[in-house]
N, C-alpha and C positions, 0 to 999 in steps of 0.2 A: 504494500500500500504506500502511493505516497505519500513523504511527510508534508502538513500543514505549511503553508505561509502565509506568516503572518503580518498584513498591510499596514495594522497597525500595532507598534509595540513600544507601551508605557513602560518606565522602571522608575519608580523611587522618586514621580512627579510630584510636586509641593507648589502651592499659592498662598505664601504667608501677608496677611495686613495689621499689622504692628503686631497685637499677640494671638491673633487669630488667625487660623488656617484654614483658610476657603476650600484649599485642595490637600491631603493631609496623605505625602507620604503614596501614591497610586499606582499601582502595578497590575497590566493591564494587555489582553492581547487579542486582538482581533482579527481573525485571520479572511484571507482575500475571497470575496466572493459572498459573503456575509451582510446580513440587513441585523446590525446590530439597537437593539434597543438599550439605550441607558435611561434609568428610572430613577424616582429619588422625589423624594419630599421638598418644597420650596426651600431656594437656598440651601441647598443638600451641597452643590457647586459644580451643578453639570455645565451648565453655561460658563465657568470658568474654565475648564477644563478644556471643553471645546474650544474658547479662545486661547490657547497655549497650544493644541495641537492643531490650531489653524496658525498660528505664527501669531495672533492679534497681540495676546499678551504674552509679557516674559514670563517664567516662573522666578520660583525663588530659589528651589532647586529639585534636582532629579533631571530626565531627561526624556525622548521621546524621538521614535521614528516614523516616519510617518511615509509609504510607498518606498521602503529605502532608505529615506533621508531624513538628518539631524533637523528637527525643527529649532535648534539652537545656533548650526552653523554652517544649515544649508538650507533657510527660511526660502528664498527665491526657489528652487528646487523644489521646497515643499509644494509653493502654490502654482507652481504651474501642474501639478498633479490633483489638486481637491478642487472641488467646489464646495460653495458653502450658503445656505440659505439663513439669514437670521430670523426669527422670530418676526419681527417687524421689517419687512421688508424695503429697503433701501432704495427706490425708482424715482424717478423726475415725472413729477402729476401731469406738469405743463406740453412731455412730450408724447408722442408716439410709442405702442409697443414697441415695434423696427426700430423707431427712431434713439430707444432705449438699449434695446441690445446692441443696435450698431455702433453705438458710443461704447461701450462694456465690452464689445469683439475686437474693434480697435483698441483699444488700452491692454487686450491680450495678446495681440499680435498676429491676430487669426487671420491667415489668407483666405480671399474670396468670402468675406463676412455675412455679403448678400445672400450668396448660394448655402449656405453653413446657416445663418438664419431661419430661410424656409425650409430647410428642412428638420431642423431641433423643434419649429413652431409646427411642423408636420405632424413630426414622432410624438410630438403632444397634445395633439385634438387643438391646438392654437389659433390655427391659419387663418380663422376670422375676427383674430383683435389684434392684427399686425399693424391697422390702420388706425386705432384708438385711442385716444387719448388716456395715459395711466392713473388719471385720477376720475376715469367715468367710470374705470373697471372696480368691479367686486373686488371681494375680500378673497375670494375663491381662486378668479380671474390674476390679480394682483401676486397672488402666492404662484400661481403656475409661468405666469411670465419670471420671474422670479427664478422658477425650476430651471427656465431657459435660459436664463444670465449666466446661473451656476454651472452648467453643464457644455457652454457653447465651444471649451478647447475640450472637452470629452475626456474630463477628468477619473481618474481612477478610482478615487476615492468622494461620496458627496457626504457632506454636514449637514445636519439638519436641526436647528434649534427648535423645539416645541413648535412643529410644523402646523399642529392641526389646531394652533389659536384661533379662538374665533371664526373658524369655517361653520356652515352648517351640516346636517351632515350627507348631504349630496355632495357638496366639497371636501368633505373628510374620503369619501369612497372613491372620489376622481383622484386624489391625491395618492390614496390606499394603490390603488391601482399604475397609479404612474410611476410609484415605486417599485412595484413589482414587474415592472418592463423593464425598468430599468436595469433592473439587477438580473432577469431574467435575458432580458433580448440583448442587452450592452455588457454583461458581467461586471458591474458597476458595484463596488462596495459600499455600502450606505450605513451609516453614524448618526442614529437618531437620538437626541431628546426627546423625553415627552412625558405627558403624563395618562396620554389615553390609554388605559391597559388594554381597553377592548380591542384597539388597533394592534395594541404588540403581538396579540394569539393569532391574528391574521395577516400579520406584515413578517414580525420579526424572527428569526432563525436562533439568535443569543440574543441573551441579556445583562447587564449590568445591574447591581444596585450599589447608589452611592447613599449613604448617610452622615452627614453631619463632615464630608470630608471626605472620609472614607470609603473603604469599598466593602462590601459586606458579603457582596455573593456574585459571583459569575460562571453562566454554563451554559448550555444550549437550553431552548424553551424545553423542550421536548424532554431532555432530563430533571430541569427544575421542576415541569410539570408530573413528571415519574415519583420524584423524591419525595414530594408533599403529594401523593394521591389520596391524602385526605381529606384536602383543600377542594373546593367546589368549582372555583375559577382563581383566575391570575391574580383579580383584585383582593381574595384573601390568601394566599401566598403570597402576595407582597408584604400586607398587612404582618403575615406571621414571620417572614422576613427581618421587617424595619423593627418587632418589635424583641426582634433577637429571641425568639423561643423557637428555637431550634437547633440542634448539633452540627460544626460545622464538617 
């Protein structure tokens, strides 16, 4: 059989803020090919974490590779290999979809922008808000243009900060679903936050839990779901998780 690899690999990552540690210590590996869910109670420091393994922030210490490479001393490396969706997503209201990523293609250096455009707006059911203005679009609409930003040098690796904010849940299943092309038709590894569990039984392959920092538990759903078959669903296996009553 062959051995794993692993796309992404945390060791001994730390986000200290005077005597507090956002990220405490994280060791962590996420092998390629993978729709990772990391989970975690508000402020838990998923969103910190994610910005260190997107190059956004420094740590304080440990380290992390990320497609290969040092997100400490080969950050440019890093990002021409991820993409990365935030939470609240980053667009110009005043412009055009096209008119949006073809600024965002150019700043990556993507030949033939135009052609590379229609067709990432293709792959994503998009092709009829290429003309639209980003602040007439949904919340839905907005997140999926979005998708297309992160994705348009056809990164290895995508980020996902608590993707399914405020979607309804028609936009939570279109979203469901464009992950799972992705990973499936692109072999695209995917790094989500979130807190939807219901999504994670249906999207995600592994899972992370962070708490307070730390990491408390990681494995494939599939085993986590094994281990607790006491548990009725995901959302009280989390519960019996975070509340550390269980053997490690």
């Amino acid at each position: 059989m062959a051995e794993k690899q692993f796309i992404i690999d945390v060791r001994s990552l730390s986000k200290k803020y005077g005597y507090h540690f956002a990220v405490d210590c994280l060791n962590l590996k996420v092998a390629e090919g993978e729709i990772f869910g990391f989970l975690g109670h508000n402020g838990a420091g998923k969103t910190t974490t994610v910005n260190m393994l997107t190059t956004l922030l420094q740590p304080t210490s440990g380290n992390a590779f990320v497609a290969g490479f040092d997100i400490l001393r080969e950050g440019i490396e890093v990002r021409k290999r991820i993409g990365y969706l935030p939470e609240n997503v980053q667009l110009y209201d005043s412009m055009t979809a096209f008119e949006n990523l073809e600024y965002f293609a150019k700043l990556s250096g993507i030949s033939k922008p135009g052609e590379r455009i229609l067709q990432v707006l293709d792959f994503l059911d998009a092709s009829g808000y290429r003309d639209k203005k980003m602040g007439a679009l949904s919340k839905g609409m907005r997140q999926r243009i979005g998708i297309a930003q992160a994705i348009l040098h056809e990164p290895r690796v995508l980020f996902l900060d608590e993707p399914t904010s405020g979607l309804d849940p028609f936009g939570v299943k279109q979203l469901r679903d464009t992950l799972l092309r992705l990973n499936e038709e692109r072999g695209m590894t995917i790094f989500m936050n979130t807190h939807l569990l219901s999504e994670v039984t249906k999207t995600c392959s592994t899972i992370g839990v962070l708490s307070h920092g730390k990491l408390i538990h990681s494995d494939s759903l599939a085993n986590t779901m094994k281990r607790f078959n006491d548990e009725a669903s995901l959302e009280q296996v989390y519960l019996t998780i975070e509340e550390g009553r269980y053997e490690k």
